[in-house]
C-alpha positions, 0 to 999 in steps of 0.5 A, a space after each residue: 251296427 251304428 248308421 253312419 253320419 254323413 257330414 260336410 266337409 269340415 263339419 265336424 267336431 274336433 276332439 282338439 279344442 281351445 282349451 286343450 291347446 292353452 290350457 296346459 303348462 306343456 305348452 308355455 312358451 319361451 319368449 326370451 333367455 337372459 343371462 346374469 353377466 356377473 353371476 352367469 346365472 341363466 333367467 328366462 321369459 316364459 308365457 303362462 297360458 293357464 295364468 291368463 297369458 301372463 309372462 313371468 321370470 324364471 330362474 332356469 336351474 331351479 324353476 323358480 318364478 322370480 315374478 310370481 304374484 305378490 301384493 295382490 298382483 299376478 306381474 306380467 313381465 312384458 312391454 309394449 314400446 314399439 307396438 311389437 314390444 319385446 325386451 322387458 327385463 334385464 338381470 343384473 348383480 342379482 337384481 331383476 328390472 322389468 316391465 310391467 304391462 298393466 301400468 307400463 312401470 318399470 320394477 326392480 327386485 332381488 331376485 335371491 329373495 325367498 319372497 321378493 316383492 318388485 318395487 316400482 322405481 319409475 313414476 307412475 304414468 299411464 302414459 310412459 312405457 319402457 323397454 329394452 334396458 341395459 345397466 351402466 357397468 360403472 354405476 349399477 344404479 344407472 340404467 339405459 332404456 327406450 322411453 315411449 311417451 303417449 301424453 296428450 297423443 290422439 295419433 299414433 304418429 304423435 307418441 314421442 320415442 326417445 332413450 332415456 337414462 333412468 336413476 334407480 336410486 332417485 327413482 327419475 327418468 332422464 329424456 335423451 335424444 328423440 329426434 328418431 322415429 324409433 329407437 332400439 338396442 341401447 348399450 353402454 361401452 364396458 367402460 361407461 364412457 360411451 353409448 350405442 344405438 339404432 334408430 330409424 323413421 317412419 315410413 321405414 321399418 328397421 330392415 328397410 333402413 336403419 342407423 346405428 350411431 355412437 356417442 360420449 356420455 357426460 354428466 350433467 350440472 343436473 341432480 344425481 343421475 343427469 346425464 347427457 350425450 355429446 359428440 355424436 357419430 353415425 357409424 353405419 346404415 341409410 334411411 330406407 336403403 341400408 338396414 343395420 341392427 344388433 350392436 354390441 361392445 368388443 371392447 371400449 372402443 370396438 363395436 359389433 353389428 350387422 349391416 345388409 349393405 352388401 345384399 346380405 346381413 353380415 357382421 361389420 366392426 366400428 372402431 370408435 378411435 378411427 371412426 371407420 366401419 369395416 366388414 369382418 369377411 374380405 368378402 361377404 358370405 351369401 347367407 343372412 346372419 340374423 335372418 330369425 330375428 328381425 329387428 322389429 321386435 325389441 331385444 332380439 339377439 343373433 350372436 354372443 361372444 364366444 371367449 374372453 378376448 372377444 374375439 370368436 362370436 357366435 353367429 346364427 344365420 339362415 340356410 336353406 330354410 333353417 338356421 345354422 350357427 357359424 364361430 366368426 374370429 372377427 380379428 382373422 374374418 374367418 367363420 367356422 360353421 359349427 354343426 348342431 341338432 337344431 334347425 331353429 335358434 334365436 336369442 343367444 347370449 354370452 354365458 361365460 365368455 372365459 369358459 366359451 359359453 352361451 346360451 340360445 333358444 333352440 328347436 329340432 325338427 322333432 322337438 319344442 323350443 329349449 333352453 340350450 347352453 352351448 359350450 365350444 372349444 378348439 375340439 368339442 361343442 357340446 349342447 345341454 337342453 337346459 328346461 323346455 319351460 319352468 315346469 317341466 324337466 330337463 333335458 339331455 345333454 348332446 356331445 360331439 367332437 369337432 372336426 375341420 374341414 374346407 367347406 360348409 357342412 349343413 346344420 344336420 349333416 353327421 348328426 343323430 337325435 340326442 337322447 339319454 343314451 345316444 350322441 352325436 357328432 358335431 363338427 366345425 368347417 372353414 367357411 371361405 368368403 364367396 361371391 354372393 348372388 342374387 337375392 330375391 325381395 320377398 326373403 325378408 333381411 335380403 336386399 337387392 344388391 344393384 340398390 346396395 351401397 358400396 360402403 356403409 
């Protein structure tokens, strides 16, 4: 019979180590979802531990690493604008642009290439970052972008943000305005005529107070490529007293984002004819939409058009500690809480608005992060789990039927784990407008609503 040792508390020696935890390709994480809005072909970001922490391109369907080391470079699909990053690559008509971290450039790449080698289409400088592109609908060749310069900074309050248009032909960069501490969510209007944007200043971070602001976009006496910004609208937020975020265009002329004017995060529209902002609920609901996905970190998106008239948008928002999803009509400022298996979801984004698609990174209370396609209708919302990361396999379906109803249902209520012989149910309620109340400073995305304005 072994003598006992007796150690102290927290002596021991653990059978889990290091090792064991970023070792193993079970344990990739997904850092982002990306999807093709002319093929509808779903990419995502996925952390390689084994492969010195790399994050790299991923066909989702196939598990195909679109960045895989090539010309003696193991690709790192990250950026590091804003210190937080986030937002390092953009896939469009086949054609993936992305962030290098070593060197900080910007690459593209077929990404229907049997061996695609990326291509560097910024100059090089060790002192230029960029992030958090979106392509110009009219003209692929065009990009938008967060353009961070550290030349001849010896303080970080010294480094020059700014957006900056970028010719993927003539392989320039194009310096906008700059007169914001920080820039975020830059977006051309599916006509190309105009952009949007938030920005926000020190000391403020962007929940504290933020701008968003819209302008005409005008080419310029300047090369191929020179554009400028002109007639410039602030369409809603106040320095360090009203914080909005996620911009995204209905239409030409319609913009969606959230605003925390009220006390809450709730969705607002701005109709770049009339120049007016408006809240989409008659009354504000007392729930944070965006809450999960603080605006700090680059990209970041807390809903998707949800149909082909960019009138239904799919919400995440927080409740009582976890997320839940709402189907906002933002024509009717009605929003129907859509019930689902998962209690943590973030980045969602349209996948085929025709066909009421989108996609998210979801968690349920007894699972890791997935990839998640969501498919809704005036009857059924069905959820597929696409891949839990590139190597591993894919997952199962969850289908329900929806039912109405006159009051919010918690994100679990009438569900059962899905597995491959089980389903659930799914429901979508009415959710009425109330009153909200009281939230407390130490919620982050709340603020307090006797120092809320009255109006945006």
């Amino acid at each position: 019979m072994s003598q006992k040792t007796v150690k102290p508390y927290g002596t021991w020696d653990s059978p889990i180590t290091v090792n064991t935890i970023t070792d193993t390709d079970s344990v990739a994480d997904l850092v982002d979802i990306l999807v093709d809005p002319l093929t509808s072909q779903v990419y995502h970001i996925e952390k390689r531990p084994a492969e010195g922490g790399r994050d790299t391109l991923v066909h989702t369907q196939s598990g195909r690493d679109i960045t895989a080391p090539s010309a003696g470079t193991n690709w790192d699909v990250k950026s590091k604008v804003n210190g937080y990053g986030g937002a390092p690559a953009i896939v469009f008509g086949g054609v993936a642009y992305f962030s290098h971290a070593s060197d900080g450039r910007l690459y593209r790449l077929n990404v229907e290439a049997a061996n695609p080698v990326p291509e560097a289409i910024t100059p090089e400088n060790s002192f230029h970052k960029f992030a958090n592109f979106d392509v110009c609908p009219v003209d692929p060749t065009i990009l938008v972008g967060l353009f961070e310069d550290h030349t001849g900074c010896k303080t970080p309050v010294s480094v020059v943000n700014s957006l900056c248009f970028i010719n993927t032909s003539t392989k320039s960069v194009f310096p906008l305005t700059s007169d914001a501490s920080f820039y975020s969510s830059p977006k051309f209007s599916p006509d190309s005529k105009h952009l949007v944007w938030v920005e926000w200043d020190l000391p403020d971070m962007p929940w504290n107070g933020s701008e968003i602001w819209v302008a005409d976009i005008v080419t310029t006496d300047g090369p191929k490529g020179s554009f400028d910004l002109q007639n410039l609208r602030h369409v809603a937020g106040e320095h360090s007293k009203v914080s909005v975020a996620y911009p995204t265009w209905l239409s030409n002329h319609t913009v969606l984002f959230t605003s925390d004017v009220s006390g809450f995060e709730n969705p607002w529209t701005y109709d770049c004819t009339t120049k007016v902002a408006k809240p989409v609920f008659e009354a504000p609901l007392a729930e944070a939409f965006a809450l999960r996905d603080p605006p700090k970190k680059l990209g970041w998106s807390p809903y998707a058009v949800a149909n082909g008239q960019a009138t239904e948008v799919l919400f995440t928002a927080m409740k009582d500690g976890h997320s839940v999803l709402y189907l906002v009509d933002v024509s009717s400022g009605t929003a129907k809480s859509v019930t689902c298996p998962y209690v943590e979801i973030h980045n969602i984004r349209a996948l085929d608005p025709a066909l009421n698609q989108v996609v998210f990174i979801g968690t349920t209370a007894d699972s890791a992060p997935a990839l998640v396609q969501c498919t809704l209708s005036s009857q059924t919302a069905v959820f597929v789990n696409l891949q839990s990361d590139s190597h591993g396999s894919t997952l199962t379906a969850f289908r329900g039927r929806i039912a109405r109803g006159q009051a919010p249902h918690s994100s679990r209520q009438g569900v059962r784990r899905a597995d491959s012989a089980r389903s659930g149910e799914v429901r979508l309620s009415r959710v009425t407008s109330a009153s909200h109340t009281s939230p407390t400073r130490a919620t982050a995305g709340h603020r307090e609503p006797e120092q809320a304005k009255a109006s945006v």
